[in-house]
N, C-alpha and C positions, 0 to 999 in steps of 0.2 A: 645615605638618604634615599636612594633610588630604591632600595631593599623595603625601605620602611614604607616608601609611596607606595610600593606595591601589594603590602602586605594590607595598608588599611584600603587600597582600592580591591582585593582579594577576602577581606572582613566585610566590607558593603555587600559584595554578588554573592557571596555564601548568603548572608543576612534577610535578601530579600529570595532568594530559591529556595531557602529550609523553612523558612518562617511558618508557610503553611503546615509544613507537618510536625510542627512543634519541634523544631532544628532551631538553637539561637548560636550567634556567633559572636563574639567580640572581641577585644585585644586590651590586653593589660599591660600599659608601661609603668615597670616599676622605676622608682629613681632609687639613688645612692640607698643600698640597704645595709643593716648592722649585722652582716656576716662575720663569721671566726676568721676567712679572708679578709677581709678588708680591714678588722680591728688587727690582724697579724701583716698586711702589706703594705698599707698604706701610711703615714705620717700622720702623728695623733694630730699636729698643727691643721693638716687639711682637713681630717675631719671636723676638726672645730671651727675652724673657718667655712668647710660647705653647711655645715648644722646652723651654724649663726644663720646663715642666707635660707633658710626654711621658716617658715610662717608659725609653722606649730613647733620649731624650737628643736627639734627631735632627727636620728633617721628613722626610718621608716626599721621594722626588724622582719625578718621570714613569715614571719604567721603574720602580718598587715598585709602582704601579699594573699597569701595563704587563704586565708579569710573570705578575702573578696573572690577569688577564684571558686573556691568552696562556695562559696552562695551563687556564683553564676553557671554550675553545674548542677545544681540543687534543683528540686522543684521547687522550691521556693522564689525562685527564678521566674516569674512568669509572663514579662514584658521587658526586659531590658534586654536588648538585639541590634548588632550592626554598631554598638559604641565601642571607642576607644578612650580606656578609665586608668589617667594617670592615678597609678600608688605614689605622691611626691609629699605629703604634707602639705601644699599647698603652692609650693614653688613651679 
């Protein structure tokens, strides 16, 4: 937890020093994603028991991650700065 405090208190001070020169910073937590890992590690039971507990019914898979990353390295980017954007479906 102390790793992660510091990391989004480390996302804010980048966020507001780059901003001016068109530097954006932010942190993406992914949750439970549909890796070849975790569909080969984990207990199908669990996965359907944590899937049930997701709003949008689903995991999350590599490219939903992927995605959002991609578009916040993008110039298409061009005001989202300093946030921290769970990948979760909703949970």
């Amino acid at each position: 937890m102390t790793t992660k405090a510091g990391l989004h208190g480390f996302n804010g001070a980048l966020a507001v020093e780059l901003a001016s020169e068109g530097i954006f910073s932010n942190v993406v937590l992914p949750g439970l994603t549909l890796t070849e890992r975790n569909l080969r590690d984990l207990p199908a039971e669990m996965l359907q028991n944590f899937t049930s507990s997701i709003p949008a019914k689903r995991l999350g898979t590599p490219d939903c991650v992927a995605s959002l990353i991609t578009f916040l390295g993008s110039t298409a980017n061009t005001f989202v700065n300093g946030e921290i954007i769970r990948v979760t479906g909703g949970k």
